[in-house]
C-alpha positions as CSV (number, residue, x, y, z in Angstrom):
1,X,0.0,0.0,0.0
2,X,1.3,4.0,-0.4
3,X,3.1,5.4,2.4
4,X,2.9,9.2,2.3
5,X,6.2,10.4,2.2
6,X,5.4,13.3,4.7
7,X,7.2,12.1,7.9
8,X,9.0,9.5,6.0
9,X,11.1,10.8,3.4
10,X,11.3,14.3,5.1
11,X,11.4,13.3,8.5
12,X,9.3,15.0,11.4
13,X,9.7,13.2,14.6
14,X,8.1,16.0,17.1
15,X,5.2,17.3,14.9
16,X,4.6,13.6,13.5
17,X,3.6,12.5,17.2
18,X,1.4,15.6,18.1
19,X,-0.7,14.9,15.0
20,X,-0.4,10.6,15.3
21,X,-3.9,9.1,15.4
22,X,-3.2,8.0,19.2
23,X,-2.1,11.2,19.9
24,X,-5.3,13.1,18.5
25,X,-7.5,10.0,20.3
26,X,-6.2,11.3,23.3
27,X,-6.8,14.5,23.4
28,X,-10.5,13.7,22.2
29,X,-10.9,11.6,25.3
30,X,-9.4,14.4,27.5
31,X,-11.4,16.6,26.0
32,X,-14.6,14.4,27.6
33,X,-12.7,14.1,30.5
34,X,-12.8,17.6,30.9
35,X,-16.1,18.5,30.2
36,X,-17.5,16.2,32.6
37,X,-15.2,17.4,35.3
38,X,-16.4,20.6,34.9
39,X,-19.9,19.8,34.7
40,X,-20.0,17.7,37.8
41,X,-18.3,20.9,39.2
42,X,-20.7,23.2,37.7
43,X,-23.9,21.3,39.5
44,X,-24.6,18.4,37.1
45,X,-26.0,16.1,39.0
46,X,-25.7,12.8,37.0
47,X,-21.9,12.8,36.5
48,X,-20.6,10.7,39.2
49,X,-16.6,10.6,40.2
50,X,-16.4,7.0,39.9
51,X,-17.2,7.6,36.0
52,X,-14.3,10.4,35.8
53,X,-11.8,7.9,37.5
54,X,-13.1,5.4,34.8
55,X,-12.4,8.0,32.3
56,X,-9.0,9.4,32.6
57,X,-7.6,5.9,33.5
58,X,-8.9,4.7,30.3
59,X,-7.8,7.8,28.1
60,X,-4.6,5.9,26.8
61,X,-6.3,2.6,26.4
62,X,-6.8,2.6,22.4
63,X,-8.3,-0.3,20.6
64,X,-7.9,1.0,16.9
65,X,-10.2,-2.1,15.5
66,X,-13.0,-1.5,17.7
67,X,-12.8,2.0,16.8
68,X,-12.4,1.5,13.0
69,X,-15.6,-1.7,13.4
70,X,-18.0,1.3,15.3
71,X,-17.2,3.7,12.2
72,X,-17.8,0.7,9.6
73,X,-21.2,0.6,11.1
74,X,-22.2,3.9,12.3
75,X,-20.7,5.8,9.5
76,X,-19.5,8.7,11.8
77,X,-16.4,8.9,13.0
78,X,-17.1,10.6,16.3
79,X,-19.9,8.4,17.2
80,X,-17.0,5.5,16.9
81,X,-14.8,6.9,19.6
82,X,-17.4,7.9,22.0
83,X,-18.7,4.4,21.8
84,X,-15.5,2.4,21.6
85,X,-14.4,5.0,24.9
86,X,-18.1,4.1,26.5
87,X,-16.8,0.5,26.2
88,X,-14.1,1.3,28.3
89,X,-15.8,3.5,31.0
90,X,-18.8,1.6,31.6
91,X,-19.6,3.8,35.0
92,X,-19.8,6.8,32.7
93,X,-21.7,6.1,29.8
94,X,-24.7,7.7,30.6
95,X,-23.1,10.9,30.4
96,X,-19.9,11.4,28.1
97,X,-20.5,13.6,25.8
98,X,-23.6,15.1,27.0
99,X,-24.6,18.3,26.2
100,X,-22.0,18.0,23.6
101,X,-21.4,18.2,19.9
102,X,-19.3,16.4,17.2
103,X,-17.2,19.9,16.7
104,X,-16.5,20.3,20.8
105,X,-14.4,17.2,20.5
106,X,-13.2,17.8,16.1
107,X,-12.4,21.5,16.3
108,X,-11.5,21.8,19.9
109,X,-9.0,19.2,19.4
110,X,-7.7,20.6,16.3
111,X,-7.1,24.0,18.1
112,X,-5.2,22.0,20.7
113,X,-2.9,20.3,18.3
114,X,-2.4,23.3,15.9
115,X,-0.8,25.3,19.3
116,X,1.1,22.5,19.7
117,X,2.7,22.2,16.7
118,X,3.5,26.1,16.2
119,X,5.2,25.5,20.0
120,X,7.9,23.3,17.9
121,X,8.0,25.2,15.3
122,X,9.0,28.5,17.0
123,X,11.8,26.9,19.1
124,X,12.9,25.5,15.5
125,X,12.4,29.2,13.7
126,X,14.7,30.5,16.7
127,X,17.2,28.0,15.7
128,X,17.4,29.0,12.1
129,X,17.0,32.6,12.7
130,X,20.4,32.1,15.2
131,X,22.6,30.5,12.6
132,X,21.6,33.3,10.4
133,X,22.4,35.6,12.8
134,X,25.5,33.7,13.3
135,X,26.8,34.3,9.4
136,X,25.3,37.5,9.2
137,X,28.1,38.5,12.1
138,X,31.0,36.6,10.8
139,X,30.4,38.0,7.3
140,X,29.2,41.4,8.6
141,X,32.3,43.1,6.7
142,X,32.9,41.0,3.3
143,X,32.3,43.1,0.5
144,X,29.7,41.0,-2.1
145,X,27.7,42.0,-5.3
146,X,23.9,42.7,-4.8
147,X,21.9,41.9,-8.0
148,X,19.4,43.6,-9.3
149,X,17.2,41.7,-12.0
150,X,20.2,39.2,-11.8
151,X,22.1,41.4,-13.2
152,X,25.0,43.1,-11.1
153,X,24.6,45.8,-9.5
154,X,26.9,47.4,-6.8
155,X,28.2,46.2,-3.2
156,X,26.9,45.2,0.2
157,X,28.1,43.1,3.0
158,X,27.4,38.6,3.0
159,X,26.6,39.9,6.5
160,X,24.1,42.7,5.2
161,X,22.3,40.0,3.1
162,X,21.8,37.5,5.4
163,X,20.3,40.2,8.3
164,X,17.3,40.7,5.2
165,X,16.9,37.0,5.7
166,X,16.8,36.8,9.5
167,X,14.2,40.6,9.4
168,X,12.3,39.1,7.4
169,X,12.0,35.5,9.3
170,X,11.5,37.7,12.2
171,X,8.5,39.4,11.0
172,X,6.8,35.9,10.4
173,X,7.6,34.9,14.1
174,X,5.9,37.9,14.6
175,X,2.5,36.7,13.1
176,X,2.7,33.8,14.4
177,X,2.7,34.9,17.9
178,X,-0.4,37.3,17.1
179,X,-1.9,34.5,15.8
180,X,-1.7,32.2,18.3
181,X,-1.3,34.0,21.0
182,X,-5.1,35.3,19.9
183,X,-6.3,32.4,18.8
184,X,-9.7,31.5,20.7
185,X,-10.2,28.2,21.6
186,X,-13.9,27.0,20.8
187,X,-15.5,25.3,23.9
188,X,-19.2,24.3,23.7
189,X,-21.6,26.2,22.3
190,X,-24.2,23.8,20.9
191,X,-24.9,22.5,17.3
192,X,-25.7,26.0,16.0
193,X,-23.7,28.1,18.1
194,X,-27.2,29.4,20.4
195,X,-25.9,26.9,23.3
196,X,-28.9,25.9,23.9
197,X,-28.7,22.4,24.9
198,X,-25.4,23.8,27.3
199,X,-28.4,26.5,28.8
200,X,-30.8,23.9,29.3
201,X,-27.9,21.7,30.9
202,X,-26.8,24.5,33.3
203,X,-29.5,26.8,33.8
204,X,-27.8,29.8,33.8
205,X,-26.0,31.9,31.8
206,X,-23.0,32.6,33.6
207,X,-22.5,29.2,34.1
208,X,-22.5,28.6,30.7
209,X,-19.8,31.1,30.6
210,X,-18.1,29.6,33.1
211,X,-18.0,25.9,31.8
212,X,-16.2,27.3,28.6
213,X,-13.6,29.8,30.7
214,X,-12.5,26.7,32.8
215,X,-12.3,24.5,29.5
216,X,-10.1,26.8,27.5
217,X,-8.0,27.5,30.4
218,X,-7.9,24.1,31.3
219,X,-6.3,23.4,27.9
220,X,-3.9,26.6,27.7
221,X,-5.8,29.5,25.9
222,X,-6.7,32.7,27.3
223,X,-10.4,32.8,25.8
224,X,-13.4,31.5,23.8
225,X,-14.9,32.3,20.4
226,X,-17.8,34.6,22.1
227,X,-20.0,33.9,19.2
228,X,-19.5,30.6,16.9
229,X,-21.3,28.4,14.6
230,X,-21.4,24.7,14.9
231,X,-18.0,25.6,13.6
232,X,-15.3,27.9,14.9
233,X,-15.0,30.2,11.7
234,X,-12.7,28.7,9.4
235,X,-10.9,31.9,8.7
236,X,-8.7,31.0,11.9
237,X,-7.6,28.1,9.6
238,X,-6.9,30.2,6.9
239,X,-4.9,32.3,9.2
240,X,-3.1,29.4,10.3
241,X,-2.4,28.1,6.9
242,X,-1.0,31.5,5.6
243,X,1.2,32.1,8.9
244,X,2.7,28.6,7.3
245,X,2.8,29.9,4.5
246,X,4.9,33.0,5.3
247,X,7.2,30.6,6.6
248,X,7.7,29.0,3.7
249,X,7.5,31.3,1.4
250,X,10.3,33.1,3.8
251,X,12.5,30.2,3.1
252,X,12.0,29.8,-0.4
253,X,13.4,32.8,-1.0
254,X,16.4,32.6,0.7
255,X,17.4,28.7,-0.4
256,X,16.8,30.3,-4.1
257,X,18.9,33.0,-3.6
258,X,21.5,30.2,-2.6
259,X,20.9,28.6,-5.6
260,X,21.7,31.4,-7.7
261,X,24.8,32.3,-5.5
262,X,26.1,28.6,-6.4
263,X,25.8,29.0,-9.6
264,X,28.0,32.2,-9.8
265,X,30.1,29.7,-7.6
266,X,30.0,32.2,-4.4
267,X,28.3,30.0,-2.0
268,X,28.0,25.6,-1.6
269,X,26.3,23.4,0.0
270,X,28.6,21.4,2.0
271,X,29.6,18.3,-0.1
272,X,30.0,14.9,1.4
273,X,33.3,12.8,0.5
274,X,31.3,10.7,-1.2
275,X,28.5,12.7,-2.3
276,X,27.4,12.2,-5.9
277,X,26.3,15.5,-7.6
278,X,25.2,13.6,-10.7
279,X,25.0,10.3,-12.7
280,X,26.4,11.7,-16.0
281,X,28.5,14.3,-15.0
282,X,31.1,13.7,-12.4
283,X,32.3,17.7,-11.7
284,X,28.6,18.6,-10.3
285,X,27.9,19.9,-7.0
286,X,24.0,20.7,-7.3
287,X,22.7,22.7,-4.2
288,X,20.1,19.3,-4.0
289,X,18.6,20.3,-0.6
290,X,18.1,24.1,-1.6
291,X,16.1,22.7,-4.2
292,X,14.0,20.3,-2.7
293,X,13.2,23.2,0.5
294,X,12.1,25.2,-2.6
295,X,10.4,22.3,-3.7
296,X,8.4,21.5,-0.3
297,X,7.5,25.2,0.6
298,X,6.1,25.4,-3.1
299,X,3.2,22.3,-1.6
300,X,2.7,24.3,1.8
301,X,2.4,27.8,0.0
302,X,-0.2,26.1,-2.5
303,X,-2.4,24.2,0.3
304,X,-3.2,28.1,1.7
305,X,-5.6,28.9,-1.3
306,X,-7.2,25.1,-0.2
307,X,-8.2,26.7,2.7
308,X,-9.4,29.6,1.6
309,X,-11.6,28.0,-0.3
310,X,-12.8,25.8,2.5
311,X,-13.6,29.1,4.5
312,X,-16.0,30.8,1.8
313,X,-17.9,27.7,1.0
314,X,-19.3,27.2,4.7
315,X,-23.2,27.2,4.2
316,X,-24.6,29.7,6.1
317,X,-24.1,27.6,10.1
318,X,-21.6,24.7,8.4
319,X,-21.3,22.1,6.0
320,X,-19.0,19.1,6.3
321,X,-16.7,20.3,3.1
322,X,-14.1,21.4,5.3
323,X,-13.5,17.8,7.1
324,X,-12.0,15.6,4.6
325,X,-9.0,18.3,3.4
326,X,-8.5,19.5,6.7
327,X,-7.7,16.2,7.8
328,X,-4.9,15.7,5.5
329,X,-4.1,19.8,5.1
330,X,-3.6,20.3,8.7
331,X,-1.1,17.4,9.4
332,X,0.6,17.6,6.4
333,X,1.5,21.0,6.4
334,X,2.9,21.5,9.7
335,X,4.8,18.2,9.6
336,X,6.1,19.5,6.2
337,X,7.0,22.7,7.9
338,X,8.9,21.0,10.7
339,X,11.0,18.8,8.3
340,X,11.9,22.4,6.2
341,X,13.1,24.2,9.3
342,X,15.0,21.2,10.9
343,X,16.8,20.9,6.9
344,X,17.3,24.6,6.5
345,X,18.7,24.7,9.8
346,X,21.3,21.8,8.8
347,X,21.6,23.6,5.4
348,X,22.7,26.8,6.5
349,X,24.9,26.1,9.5
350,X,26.9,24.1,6.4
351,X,26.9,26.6,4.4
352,X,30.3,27.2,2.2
353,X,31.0,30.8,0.9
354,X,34.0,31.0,-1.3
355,X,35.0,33.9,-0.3
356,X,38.3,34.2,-2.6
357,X,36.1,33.6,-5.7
358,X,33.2,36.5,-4.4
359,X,36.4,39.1,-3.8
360,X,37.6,37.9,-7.6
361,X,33.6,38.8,-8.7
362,X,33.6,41.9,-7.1
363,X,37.2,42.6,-8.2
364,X,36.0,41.9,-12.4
365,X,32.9,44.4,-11.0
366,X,34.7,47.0,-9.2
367,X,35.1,49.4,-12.6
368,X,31.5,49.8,-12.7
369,X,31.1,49.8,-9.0
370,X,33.0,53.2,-9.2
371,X,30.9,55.1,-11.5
372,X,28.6,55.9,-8.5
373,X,31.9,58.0,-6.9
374,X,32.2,59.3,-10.4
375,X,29.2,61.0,-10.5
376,X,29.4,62.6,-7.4
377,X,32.6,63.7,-7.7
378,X,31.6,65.3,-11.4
379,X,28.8,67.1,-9.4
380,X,31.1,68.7,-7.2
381,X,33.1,69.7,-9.9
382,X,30.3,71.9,-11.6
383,X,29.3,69.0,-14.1
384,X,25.5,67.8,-14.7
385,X,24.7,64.9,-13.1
386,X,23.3,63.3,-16.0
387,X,25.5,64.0,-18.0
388,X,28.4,62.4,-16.6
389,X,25.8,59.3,-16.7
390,X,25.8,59.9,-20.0
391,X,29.8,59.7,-19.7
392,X,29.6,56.7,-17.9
393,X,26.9,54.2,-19.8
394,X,28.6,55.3,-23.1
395,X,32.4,54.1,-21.0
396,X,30.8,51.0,-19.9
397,X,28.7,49.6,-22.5
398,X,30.2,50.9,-25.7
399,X,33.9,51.6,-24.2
400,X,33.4,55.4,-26.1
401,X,36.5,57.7,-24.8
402,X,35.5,61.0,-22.8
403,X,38.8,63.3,-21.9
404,X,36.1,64.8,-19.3
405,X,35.3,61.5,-17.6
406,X,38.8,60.1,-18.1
407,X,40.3,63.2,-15.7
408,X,37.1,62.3,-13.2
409,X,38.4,59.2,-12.7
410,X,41.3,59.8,-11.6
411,X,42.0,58.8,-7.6
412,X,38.9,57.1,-7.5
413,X,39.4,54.6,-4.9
414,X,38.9,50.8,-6.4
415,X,38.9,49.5,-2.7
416,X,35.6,47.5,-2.6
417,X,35.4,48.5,1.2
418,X,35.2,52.3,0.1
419,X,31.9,51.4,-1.5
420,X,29.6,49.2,1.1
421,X,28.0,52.4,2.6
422,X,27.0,51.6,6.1
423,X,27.0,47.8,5.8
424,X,28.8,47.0,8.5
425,X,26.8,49.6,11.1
426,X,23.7,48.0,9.6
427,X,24.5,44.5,10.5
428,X,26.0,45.4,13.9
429,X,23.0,48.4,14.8
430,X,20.1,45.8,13.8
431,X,21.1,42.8,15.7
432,X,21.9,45.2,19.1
433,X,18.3,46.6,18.7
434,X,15.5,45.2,20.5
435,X,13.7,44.2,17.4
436,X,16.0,41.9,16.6
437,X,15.8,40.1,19.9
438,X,12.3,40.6,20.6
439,X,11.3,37.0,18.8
440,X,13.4,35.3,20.8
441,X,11.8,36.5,24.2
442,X,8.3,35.7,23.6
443,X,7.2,32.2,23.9
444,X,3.7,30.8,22.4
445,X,2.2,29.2,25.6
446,X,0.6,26.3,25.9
């Protein structure tokens, strides 16, 4: 039979057990477990502590084929737990689930295992964002070309170049700590969101307010959706697939600009003894796992629009459209996600820059590099500006003498570290600021 690749082939140990069937069968069951707790608390009469006990010493006790036999015949994959679980907790049968809806244990649980998995993923964004740092420090003063359009342009710093990596990383931890540090979690509210069955349970309003205060604080988030269909709104899901998304479209970027880099021959992977860069041609040294990061972020980026999707076609209080790709959406992208951080991480911190063959680059560059000085200097000397670009673009391109332009140049510096601005300041300035740190203080809580 297939295998999905997805936590096979790219590996993801820590977000491959938060979203493992036992894993999400577990927090299902705790999510009973809670309920009743706080129902008995709340003044429900019929919940009994001996059931409870039942309950959470049964939560880990997972017979997949009974499970799998109740869906074959019920058809309903939520009626199959709560039975198979009933099974198991015969003193508290009467009243698991009660009061409750498919989507208090489905999207609840979701919620739970979503702020989970962006929990690893931060401390694993922090980890590539401090190896960037790292080479944005020790390359803080090497002169290198920028390109524009590919083409080349004039001089920054490796170090300035990899600090636009690590800003921009930082302002997609940013998002993702708004997102879910405000992400609501959905508690019970009923099968059209009036909590009606919850009212008629508890009698009271503020009860009913208190039951879903003590549930999402019980499972780590601050508050509840204070008005919800049988469904949280599925824009939180777009919003979680887009923060993803950031991410990887974050990382795409910077593994493609590695691949360009290589093949100017500035910057290599690092290259096994043994490696094989190709069948046919011996010499190669393809940047292979630049490539297939671009290649993964490409499927997270794409799932996002899946969502969207998903969002505008719930009918009017929900339809069930949204299960089926969620199920594999979800999973799939964050374990992606963790498998492109843990390989960027190992990707970077190998990184090889050829630094003799960038200063011979900028070296071949350096007599266009000037013309900036040359201008300016012209200026000061009572010449039009554009007309000693004029001057210049005729030098360059069609090597056409100028007397005037030849005497400009004259004791123009053709040091490249006379022409990386404030480069160096910028590097050093950045990382001392608070900005730069401020990702690494805050923690997504759980």
């Amino acid at each position: 039979m297939y295998s999905s690749v997805i936590g096979q082939r790219y590996k993801a140990p820590q977000t491959s057990a938060i979203w493992s069937y036992e894993e999400r069968v577990k927090t299902m069951r705790s999510l009973w477990v809670a309920l009743a707790e706080n129902q008995k608390q709340l003044g429900v009469s019929c919940i009994t502590q001996e059931g409870i006990d039942i309950m959470k010493q049964q939560v880990e006790n997972i017979n997949v084929q009974a499970i799998n036999d109740y869906e074959e015949k019920y058809h309903h994959d939520i009626m199959a737990h709560l039975q198979a679980y009933c099974d198991l907790c015969p003193a508290a049968s009467s009243f698991i689930h009660l009061g409750a809806t498919s989507n208090y244990i489905n999207d609840n649980c979701e919620l739970i295992l979503v702020k989970k998995s962006f929990k690893i993923l931060h401390k694993k964004l922090l980890c590539l964002m401090e190896i960037i740092k790292n080479i944005s420090l020790m390359y803080a003063d090497v002169p290198t070309l920028a390109y524009t359009h590919l083409q080349k342009a004039q001089l920054i710093t490796i170090g300035k170049r990899f600090t636009m990596y690590y800003d921009e990383l930082h302002m997609v931890l940013s998002k993702w700590n708004y997102h879910v540090e405000n992400t609501r979690f959905r508690g019970l509210c009923g099968t059209v969101g009036s909590e009606d069955t919850l009212l008629e349970l508890l009698q009271s309003r503020e009860k009913c307010r208190q039951l879903n205060a003590n549930l999402a604080n019980h499972f780590g988030f601050d508050n509840v959706f204070e008005v919800c269909n049988q469904t949280y709104s599925r824009s939180i899901d777009v919003e979680t697939l887009h923060c993803l998304s950031l991410l990887c479209q974050t990382i795409y970027k910077i593994m493609n600009d590695i691949r360009l880099l290589s093949s100017k021959e500035e910057i290599y992977e690092a290259f096994g003894q043994d490696q094989v860069g190709s069948s046919a041609m011996p010499y190669k040294r393809n940047p292979i796992n630049c490539e297939k990061l671009c290649s993964l972020c490409r499927y997270v980026v794409t799932q996002e629009m899946g969502m969207i999707h998903t969002y505008m076609n719930q009918w009017l209080e929900r339809s069930l459209d949204d299960s089926a790709i969620k199920r594999i959406v979800m999973p799939e992208a964050f374990l992606l996600c963790e498998h492109i951080l843990d390989s960027s991480c190992k990707t970077l911190k190998t990184l090889c820059f050829d630094t003799e063959k960038i200063k011979s680059n900028v070296q071949e560059h350096i007599k266009c590099i000037v013309s900036e000085k040359i201008i300016l200097k012209g200026v000061q000397e009572g010449y039009s500006r554009n007309e000693v670009h004029e001057w210049l673009r005729q030098k360059i391109l069609y090597n056409n003498e100028n007397t005037a332009l030849e005497k400009l140049s004259e004791n123009i510096s053709s040091n490249p570290q006379d022409y990386i601005g404030n480069c160096i300041d910028i590097v050093h300035d950045y990382y001392s600021s608070s900005n730069a740190h401020r990702g690494e203080q805050e923690n997504i809580t759980l």
